[in-house]
C-alpha positions as CSV (number, residue, x, y, z in Angstrom):
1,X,0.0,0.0,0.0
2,X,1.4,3.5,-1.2
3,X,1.4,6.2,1.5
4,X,-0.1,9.7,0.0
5,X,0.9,12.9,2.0
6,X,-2.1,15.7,1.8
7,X,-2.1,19.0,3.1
8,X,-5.6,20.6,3.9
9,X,-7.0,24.0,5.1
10,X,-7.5,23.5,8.8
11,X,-11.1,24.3,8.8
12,X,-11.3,21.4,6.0
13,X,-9.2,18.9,7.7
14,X,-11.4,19.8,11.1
15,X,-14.5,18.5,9.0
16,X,-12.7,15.8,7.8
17,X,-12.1,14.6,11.1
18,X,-15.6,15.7,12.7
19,X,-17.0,13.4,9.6
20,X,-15.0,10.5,9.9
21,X,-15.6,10.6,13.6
22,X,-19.0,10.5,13.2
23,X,-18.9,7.6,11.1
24,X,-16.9,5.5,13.8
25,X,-13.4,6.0,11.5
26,X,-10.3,7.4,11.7
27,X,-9.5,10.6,9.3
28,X,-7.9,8.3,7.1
29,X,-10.2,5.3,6.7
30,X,-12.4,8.1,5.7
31,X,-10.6,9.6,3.0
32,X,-9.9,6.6,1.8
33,X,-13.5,5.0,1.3
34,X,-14.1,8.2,0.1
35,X,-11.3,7.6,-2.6
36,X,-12.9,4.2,-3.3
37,X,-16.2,5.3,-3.5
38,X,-15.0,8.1,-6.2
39,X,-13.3,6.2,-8.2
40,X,-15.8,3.2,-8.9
41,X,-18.0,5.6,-10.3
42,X,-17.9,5.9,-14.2
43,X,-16.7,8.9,-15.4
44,X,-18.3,11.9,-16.9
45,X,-17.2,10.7,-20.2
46,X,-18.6,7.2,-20.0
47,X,-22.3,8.6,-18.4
48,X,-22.4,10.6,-21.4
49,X,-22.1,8.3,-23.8
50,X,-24.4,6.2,-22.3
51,X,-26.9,8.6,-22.1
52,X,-26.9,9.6,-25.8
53,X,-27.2,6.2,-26.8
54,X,-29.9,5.6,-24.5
55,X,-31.4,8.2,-25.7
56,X,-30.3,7.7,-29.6
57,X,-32.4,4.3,-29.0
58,X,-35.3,5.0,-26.7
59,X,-37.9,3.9,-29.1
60,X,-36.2,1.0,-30.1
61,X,-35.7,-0.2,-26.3
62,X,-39.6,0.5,-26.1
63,X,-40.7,-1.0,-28.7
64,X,-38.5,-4.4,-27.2
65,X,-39.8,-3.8,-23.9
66,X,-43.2,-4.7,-25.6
């Protein structure tokens, strides 16, 4: 596992740490589900192109659906 050194604001790394705590976690266990969570997402890129070929093919997705 890679360490990664981050410097934040203090009133930003206060919420950090107010926000992990609240979750039970250490400041970072936090940032690092956060991370995770982030980065499983699809990006902008990829939701796009989905929705224009969604989109592009509604009718014929309808008209399968029937």
């Amino acid at each position: 596992m890679r360490t990664i050194r981050l410097q934040l604001p203090d009133d930003l790394a206060r919420k950090l740490r107010a926000r992990a705590k609240e979750q039970g976690l250490s400041a970072e266990e936090f940032v690092r589900l956060v991370t995770e969570e982030i980065l499983r997402r699809p990006s902008d890129e990829f939701g796009e192109a989905v929705e224009q070929v969604l989109t592009k093919n509604a009718e014929l997705y309808r008209r399968l659906a029937n």
